[in-house]
N, C-alpha and C positions, 0 to 999 in steps of 0.2 A: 599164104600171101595176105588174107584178110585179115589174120594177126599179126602181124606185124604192120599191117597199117594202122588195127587199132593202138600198137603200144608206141607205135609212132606219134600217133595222132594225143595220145595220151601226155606224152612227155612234151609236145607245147602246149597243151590245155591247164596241166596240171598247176604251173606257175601261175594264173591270174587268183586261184583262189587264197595262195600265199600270200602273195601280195595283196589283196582286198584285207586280209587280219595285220595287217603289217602295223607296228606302230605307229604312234603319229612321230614326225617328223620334230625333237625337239634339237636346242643348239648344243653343242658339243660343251662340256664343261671347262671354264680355262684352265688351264695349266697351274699351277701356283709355284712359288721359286724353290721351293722343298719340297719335295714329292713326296707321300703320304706311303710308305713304307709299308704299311698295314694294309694293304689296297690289294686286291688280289689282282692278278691279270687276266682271272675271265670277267671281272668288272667291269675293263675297261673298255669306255665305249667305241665303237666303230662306224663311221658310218662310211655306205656305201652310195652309190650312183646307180639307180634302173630305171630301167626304159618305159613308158607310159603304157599300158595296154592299149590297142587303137590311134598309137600315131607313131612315127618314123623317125621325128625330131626330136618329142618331148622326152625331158629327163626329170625324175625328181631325186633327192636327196632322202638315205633312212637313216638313220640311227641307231642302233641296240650296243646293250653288252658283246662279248665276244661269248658270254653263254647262252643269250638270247637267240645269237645266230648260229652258233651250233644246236642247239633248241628245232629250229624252223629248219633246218639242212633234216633233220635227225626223221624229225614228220615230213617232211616232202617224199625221203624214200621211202618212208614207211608207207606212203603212198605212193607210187608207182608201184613197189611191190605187189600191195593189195591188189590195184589194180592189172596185173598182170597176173595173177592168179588169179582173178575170176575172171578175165579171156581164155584161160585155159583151163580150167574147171566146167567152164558155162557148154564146151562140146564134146 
């Protein structure tokens, strides 16, 4: 039971330090009336809406490529994993 409340506890801890590396927040590039063909599509930028750490209302706005955020997806499980083997290594 007291593992699975650490890997519990773990998986909402684990997002604040994602977010503190997080890009800054810049504007999205316009459009232009021809699209640039040569442009990969993990280039192109995304941005998403998250929730503030420490408030209930607060949102801000991120930005990255769509390689950046498979990038930060890729290391988020790569930690929890880790941390989930050393709750269960450590007994």
């Amino acid at each position: 039971m007291l593992k699975l409340t650490f890997v519990t506890a773990a998986l909402f801890v684990l997002p604040a330090p994602v977010l503190a590396q997080a890009a800054p927040v810049t504007p999205a590039p316009q459009a232009s009336a021809t699209p640039d063909k040569s442009k990969s599509d993990l280039d192109k930028v995304v941005c998403r809406s998250q929730d503030t750490i420490g408030s209930r209302l607060e949102r801000h706005q991120i930005c990255m490529t769509k390689q950046q955020w498979m990038t930060n997806e890729q290391e988020a499980k790569l930690k929890v994993h880790d941390l989930q083997m050393q709750g269960f290594v450590a007994h």
